[in-house]
mmCIF file of the C-alpha atoms, coordinates in Angstrom:
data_MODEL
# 
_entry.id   MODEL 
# 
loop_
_atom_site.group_PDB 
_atom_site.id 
_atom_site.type_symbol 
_atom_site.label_atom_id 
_atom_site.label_alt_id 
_atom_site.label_comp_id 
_atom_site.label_asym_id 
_atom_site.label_entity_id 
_atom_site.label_seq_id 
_atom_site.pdbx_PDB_ins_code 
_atom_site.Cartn_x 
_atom_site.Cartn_y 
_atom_site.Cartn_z 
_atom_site.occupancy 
_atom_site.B_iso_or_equiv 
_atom_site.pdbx_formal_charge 
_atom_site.auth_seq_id 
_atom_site.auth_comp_id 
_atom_site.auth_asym_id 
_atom_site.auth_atom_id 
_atom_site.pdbx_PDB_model_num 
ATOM 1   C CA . UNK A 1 1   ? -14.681 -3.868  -26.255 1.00 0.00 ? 1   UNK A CA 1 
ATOM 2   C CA . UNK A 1 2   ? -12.321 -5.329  -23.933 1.00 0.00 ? 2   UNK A CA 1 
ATOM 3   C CA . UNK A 1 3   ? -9.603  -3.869  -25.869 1.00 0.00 ? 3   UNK A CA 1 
ATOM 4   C CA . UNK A 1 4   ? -10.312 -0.598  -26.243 1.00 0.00 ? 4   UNK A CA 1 
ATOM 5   C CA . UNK A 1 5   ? -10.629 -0.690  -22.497 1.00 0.00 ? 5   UNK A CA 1 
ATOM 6   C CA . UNK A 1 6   ? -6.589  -1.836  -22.148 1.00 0.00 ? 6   UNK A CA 1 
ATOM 7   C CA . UNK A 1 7   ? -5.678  0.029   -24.950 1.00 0.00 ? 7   UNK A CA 1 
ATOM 8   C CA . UNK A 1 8   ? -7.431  3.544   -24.603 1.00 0.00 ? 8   UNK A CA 1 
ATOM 9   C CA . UNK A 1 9   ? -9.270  3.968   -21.016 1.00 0.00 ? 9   UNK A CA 1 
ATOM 10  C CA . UNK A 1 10  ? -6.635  2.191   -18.840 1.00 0.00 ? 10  UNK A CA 1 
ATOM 11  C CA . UNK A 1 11  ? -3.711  4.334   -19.395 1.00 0.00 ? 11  UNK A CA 1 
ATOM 12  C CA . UNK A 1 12  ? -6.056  7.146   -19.346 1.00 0.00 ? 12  UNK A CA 1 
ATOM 13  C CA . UNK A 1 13  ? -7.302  6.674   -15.714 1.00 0.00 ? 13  UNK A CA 1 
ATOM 14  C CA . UNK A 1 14  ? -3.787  5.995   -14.466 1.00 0.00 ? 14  UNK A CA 1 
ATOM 15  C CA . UNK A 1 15  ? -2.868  9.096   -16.004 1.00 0.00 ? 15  UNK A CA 1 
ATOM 16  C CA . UNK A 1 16  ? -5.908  10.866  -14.278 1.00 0.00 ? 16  UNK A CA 1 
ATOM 17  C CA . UNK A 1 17  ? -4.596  9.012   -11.014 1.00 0.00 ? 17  UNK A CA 1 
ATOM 18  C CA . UNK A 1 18  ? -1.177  10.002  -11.827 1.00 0.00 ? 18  UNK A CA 1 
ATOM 19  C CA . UNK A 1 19  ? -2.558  14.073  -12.029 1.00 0.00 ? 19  UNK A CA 1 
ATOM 20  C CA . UNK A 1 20  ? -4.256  14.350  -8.896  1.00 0.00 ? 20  UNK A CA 1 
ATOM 21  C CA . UNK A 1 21  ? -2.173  12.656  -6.637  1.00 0.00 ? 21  UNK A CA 1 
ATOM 22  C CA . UNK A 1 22  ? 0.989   15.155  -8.264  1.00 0.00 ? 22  UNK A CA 1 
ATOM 23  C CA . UNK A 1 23  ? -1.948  17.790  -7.376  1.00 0.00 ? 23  UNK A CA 1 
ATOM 24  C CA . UNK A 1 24  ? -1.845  15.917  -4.013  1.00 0.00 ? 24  UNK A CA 1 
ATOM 25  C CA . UNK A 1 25  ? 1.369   15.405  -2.818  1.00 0.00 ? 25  UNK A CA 1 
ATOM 26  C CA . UNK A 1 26  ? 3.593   17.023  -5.731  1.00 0.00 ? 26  UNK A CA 1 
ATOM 27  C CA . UNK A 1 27  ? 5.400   15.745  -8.918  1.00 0.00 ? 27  UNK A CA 1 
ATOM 28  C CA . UNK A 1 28  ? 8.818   14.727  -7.376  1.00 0.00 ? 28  UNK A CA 1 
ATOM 29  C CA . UNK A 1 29  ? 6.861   12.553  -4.673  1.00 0.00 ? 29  UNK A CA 1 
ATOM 30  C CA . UNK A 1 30  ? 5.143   10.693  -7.393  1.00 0.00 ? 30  UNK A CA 1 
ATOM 31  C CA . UNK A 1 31  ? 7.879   10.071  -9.834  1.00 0.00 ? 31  UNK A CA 1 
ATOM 32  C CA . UNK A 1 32  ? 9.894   8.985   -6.609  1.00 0.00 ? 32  UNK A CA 1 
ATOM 33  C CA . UNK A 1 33  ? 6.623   6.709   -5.690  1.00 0.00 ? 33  UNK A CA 1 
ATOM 34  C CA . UNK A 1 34  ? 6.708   4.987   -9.394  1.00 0.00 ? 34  UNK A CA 1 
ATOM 35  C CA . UNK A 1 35  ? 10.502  4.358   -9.015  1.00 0.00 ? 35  UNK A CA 1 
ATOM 36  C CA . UNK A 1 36  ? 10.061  2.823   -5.620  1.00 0.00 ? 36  UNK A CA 1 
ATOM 37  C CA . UNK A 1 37  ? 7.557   0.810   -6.313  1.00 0.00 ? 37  UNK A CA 1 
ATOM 38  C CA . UNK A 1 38  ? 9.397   -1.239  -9.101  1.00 0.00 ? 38  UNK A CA 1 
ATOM 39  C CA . UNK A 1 39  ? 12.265  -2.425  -6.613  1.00 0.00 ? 39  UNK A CA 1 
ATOM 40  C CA . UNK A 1 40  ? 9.580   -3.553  -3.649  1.00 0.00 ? 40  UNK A CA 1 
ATOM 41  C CA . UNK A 1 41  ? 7.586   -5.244  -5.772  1.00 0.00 ? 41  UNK A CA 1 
ATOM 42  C CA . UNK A 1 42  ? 9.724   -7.117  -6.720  1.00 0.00 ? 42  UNK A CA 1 
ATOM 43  C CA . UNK A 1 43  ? 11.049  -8.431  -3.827  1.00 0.00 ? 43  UNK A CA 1 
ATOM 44  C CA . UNK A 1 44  ? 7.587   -9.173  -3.029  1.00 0.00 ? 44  UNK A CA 1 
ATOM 45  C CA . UNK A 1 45  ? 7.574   -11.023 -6.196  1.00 0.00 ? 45  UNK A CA 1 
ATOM 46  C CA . UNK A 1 46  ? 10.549  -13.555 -5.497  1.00 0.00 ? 46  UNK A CA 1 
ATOM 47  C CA . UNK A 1 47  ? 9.154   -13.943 -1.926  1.00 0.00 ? 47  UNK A CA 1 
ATOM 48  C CA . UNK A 1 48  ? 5.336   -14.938 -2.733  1.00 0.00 ? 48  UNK A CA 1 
ATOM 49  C CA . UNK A 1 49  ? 6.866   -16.917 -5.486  1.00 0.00 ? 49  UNK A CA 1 
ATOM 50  C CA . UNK A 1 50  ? 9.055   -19.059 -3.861  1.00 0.00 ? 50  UNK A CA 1 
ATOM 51  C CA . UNK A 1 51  ? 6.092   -19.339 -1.628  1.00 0.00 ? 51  UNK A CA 1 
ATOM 52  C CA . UNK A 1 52  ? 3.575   -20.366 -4.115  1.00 0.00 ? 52  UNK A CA 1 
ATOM 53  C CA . UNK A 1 53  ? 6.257   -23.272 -5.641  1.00 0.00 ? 53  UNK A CA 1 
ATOM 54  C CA . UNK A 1 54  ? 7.137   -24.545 -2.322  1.00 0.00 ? 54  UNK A CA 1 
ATOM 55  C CA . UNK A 1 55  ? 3.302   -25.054 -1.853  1.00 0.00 ? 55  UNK A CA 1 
ATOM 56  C CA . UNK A 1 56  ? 2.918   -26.825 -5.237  1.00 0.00 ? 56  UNK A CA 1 
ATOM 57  C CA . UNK A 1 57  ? 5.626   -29.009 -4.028  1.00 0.00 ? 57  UNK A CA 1 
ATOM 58  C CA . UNK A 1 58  ? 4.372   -29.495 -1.227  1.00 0.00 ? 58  UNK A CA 1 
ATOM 59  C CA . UNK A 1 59  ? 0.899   -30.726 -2.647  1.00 0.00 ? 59  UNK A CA 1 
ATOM 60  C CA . UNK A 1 60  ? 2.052   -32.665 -5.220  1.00 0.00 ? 60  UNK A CA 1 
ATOM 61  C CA . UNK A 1 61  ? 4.402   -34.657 -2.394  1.00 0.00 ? 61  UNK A CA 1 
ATOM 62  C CA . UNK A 1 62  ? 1.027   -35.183 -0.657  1.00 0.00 ? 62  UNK A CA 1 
ATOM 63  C CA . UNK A 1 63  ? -0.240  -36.593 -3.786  1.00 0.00 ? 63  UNK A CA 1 
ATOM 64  C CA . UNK A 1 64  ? -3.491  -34.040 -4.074  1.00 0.00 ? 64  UNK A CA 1 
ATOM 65  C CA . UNK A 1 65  ? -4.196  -32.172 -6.956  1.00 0.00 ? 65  UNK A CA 1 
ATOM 66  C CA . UNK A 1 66  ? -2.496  -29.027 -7.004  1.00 0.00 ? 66  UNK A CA 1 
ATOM 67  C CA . UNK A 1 67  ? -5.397  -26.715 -8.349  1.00 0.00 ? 67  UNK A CA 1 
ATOM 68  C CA . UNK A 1 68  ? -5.610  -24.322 -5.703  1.00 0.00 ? 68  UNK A CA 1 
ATOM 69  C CA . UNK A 1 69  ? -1.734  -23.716 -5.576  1.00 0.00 ? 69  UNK A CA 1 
ATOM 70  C CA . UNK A 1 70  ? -1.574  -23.534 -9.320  1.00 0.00 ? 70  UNK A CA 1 
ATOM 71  C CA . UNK A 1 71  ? -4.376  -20.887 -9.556  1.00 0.00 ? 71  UNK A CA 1 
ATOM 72  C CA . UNK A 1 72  ? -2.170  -19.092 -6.683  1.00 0.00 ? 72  UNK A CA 1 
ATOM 73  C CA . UNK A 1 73  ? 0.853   -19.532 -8.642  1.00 0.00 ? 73  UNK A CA 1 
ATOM 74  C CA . UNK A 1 74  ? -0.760  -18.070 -11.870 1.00 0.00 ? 74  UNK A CA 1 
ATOM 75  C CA . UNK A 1 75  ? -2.408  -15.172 -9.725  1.00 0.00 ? 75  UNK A CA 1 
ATOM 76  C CA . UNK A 1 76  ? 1.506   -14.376 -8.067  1.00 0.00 ? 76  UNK A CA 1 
ATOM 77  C CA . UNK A 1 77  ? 3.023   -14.125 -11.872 1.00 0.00 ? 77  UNK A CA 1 
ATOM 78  C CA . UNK A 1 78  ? -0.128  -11.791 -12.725 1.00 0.00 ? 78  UNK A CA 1 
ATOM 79  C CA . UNK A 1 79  ? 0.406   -9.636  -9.936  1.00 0.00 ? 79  UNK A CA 1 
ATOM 80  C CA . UNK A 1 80  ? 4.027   -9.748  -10.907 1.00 0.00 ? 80  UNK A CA 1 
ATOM 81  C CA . UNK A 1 81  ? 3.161   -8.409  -14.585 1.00 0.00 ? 81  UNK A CA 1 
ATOM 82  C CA . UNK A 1 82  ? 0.973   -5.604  -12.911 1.00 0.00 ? 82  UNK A CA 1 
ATOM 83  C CA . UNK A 1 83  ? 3.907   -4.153  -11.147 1.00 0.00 ? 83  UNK A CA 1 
ATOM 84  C CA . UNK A 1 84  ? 6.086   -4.075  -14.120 1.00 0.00 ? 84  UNK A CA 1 
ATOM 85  C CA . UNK A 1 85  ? 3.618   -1.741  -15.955 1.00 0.00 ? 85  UNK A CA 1 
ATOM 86  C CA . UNK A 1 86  ? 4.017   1.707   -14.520 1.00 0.00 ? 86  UNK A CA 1 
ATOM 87  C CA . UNK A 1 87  ? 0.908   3.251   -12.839 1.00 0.00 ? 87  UNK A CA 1 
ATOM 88  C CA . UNK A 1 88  ? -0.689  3.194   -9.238  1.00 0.00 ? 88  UNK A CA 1 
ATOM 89  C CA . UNK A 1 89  ? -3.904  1.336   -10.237 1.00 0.00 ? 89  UNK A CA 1 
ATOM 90  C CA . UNK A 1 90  ? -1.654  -1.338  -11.581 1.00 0.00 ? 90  UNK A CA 1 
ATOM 91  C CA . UNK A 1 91  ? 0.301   -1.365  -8.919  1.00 0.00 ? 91  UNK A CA 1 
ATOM 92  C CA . UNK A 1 92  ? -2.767  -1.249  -6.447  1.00 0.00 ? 92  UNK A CA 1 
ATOM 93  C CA . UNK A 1 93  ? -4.031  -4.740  -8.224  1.00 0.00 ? 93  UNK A CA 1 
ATOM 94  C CA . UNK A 1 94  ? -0.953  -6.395  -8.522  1.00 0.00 ? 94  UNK A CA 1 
ATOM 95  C CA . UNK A 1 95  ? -0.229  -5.771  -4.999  1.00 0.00 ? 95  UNK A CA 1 
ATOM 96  C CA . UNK A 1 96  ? -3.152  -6.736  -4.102  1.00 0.00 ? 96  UNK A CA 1 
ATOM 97  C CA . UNK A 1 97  ? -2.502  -10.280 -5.709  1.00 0.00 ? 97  UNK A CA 1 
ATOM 98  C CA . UNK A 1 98  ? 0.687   -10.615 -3.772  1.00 0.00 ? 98  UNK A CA 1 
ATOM 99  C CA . UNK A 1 99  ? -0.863  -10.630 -1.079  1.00 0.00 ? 99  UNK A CA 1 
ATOM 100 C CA . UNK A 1 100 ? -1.863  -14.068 0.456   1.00 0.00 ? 100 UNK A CA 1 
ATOM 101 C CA . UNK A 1 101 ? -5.445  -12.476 2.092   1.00 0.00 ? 101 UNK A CA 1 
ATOM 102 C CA . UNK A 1 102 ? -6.517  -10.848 -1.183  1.00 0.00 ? 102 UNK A CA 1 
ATOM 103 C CA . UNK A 1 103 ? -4.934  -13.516 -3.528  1.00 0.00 ? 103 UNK A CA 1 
ATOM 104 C CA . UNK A 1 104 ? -7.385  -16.267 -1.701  1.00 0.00 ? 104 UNK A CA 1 
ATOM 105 C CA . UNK A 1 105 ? -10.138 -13.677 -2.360  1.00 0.00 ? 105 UNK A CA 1 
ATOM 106 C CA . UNK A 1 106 ? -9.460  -13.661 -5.789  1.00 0.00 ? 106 UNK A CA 1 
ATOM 107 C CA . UNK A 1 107 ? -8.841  -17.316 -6.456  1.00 0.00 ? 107 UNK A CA 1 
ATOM 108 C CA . UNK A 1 108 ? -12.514 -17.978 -4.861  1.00 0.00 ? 108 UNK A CA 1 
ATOM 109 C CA . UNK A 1 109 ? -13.651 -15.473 -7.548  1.00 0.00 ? 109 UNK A CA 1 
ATOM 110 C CA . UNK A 1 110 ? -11.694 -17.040 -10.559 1.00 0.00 ? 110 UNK A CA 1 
ATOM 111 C CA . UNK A 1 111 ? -12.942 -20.669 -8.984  1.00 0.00 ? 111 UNK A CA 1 
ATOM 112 C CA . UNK A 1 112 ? -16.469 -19.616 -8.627  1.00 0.00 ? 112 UNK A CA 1 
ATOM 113 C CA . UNK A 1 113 ? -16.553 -18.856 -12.428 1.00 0.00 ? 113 UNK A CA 1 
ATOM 114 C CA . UNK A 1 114 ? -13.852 -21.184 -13.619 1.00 0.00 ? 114 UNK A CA 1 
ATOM 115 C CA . UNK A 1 115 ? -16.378 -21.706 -16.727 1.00 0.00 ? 115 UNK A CA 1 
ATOM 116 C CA . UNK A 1 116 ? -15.939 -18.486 -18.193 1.00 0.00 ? 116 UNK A CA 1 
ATOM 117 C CA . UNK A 1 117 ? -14.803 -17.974 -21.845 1.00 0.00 ? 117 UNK A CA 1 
ATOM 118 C CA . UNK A 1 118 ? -11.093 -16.818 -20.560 1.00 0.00 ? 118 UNK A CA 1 
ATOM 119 C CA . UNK A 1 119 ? -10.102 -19.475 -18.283 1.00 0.00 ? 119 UNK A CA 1 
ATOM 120 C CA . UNK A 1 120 ? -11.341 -22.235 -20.674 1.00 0.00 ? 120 UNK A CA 1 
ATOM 121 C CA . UNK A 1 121 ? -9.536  -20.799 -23.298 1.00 0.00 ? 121 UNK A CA 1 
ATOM 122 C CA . UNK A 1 122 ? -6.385  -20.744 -20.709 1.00 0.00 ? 122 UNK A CA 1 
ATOM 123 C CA . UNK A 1 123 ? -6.755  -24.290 -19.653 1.00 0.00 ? 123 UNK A CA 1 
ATOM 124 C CA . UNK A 1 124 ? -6.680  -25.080 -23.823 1.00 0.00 ? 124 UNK A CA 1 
ATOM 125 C CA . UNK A 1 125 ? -3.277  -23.873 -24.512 1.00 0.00 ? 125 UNK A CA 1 
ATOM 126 C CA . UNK A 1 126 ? -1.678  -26.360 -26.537 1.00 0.00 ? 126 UNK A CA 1 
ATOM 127 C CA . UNK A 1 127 ? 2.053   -28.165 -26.871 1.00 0.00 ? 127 UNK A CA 1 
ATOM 128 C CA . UNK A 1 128 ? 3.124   -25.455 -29.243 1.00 0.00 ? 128 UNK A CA 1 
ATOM 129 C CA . UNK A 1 129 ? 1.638   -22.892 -26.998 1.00 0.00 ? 129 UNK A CA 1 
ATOM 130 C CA . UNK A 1 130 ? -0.996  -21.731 -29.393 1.00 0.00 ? 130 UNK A CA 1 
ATOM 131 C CA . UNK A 1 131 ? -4.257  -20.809 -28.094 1.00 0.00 ? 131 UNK A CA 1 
ATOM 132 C CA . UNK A 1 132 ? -6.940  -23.592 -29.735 1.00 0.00 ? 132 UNK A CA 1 
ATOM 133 C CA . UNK A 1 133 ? -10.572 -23.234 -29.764 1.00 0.00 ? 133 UNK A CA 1 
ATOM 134 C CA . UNK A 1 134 ? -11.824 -27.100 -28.364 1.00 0.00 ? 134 UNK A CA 1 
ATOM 135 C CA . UNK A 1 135 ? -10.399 -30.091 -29.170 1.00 0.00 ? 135 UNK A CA 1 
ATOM 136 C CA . UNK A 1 136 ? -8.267  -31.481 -31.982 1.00 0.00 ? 136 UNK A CA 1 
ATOM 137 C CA . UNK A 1 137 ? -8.396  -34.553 -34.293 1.00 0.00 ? 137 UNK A CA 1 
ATOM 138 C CA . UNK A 1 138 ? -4.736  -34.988 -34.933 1.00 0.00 ? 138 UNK A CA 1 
ATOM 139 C CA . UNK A 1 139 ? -2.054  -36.194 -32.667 1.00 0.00 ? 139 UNK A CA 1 
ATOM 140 C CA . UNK A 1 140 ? 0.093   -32.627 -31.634 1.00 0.00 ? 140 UNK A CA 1 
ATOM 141 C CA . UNK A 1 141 ? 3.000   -33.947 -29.833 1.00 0.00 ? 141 UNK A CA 1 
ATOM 142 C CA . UNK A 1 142 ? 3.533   -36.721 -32.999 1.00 0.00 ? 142 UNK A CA 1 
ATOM 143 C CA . UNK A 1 143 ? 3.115   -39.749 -31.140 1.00 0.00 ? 143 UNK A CA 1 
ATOM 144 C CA . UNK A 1 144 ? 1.109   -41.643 -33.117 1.00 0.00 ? 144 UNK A CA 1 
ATOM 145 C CA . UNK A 1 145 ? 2.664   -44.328 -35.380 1.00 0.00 ? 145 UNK A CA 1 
ATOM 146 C CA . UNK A 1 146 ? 1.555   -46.281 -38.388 1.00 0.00 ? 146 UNK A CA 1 
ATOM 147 C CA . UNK A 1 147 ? 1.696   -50.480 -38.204 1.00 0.00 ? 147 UNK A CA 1 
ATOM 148 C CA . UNK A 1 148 ? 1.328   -52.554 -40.959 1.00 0.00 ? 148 UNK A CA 1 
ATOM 149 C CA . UNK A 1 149 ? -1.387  -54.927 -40.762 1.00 0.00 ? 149 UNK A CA 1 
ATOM 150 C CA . UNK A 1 150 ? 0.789   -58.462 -40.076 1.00 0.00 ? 150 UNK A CA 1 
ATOM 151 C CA . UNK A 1 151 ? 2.812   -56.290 -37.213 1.00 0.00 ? 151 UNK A CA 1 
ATOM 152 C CA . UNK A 1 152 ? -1.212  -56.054 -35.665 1.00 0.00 ? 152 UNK A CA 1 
ATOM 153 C CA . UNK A 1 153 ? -1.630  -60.159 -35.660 1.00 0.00 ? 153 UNK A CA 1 
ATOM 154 C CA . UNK A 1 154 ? 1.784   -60.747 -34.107 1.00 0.00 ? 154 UNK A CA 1 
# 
């Protein structure tokens, strides 16, 4: 379901959006408004992400867990992807999570349901960079060595 969502209704409603606001304010004004847009955002990009890593740094000199700059730091590159696609509802969002007021709105969301199916399955990326499903039985990284029996004793 999710992906017929992405795949079908999404471009469709920013299509829609795109219609009526060239209804609104005319065709050249849009096209000019979904050039624009790529060159501030991303400015807005290397700013809030230099801003993000400086406060990772800056936690992990403290020597505190970095969770809440991490999830900021994921939520910055996400908002980053969202302006790259083309479209004001995309560009509304990832805006939005450029933002340092609305970014600590939506890291209180993500936190408040950090259980859910996607960000488990987030947190489970492997070495290879494979999504996995739970945990594994074998060593990944190939750490794990075989000693004979009088090397044990000694």
């Amino acid at each position: 379901m999710i992906w017929f969502v992405l795949l079908v209704l999404w471009p469709l409603a920013e299509l829609y959006v795109i219609i009526k606001l060239s209804e609104a304010i005319g065709f050249l004004w849009v096209i000019l408004l979904l050039i624009v847009s790529w060159p501030i955002g991303w400015r807005l990009i290397r700013h809030q992400g230099r801003s993000a890593l400086r406060r990772l740094g800056d936690a992990l000199a403290a020597g505190r867990a970095p969770a809440n700059e991490v999830l900021d730091g994921a939520l910055v590159l996400f908002g980053a992807l969202l302006l790259l696609v083309p479209g004001f509802i995309t560009d509304t969002i990832g805006l939005l999570l450029l933002l340092p007021p609305t970014r600590a709105v939506a890291r209180r969301v993500a936190a408040r349901h950090h259980r859910s199916a996607w960000l488990n399955r987030l947190a489970t990326v492997g070495a290879s960079g494979r999504w996995r499903a739970g945990p594994r039985d074998y060593d990944t990284e190939s750490t794990a060595a075989d000693i004979d029996e009088p090397q044990l004793r000694a």
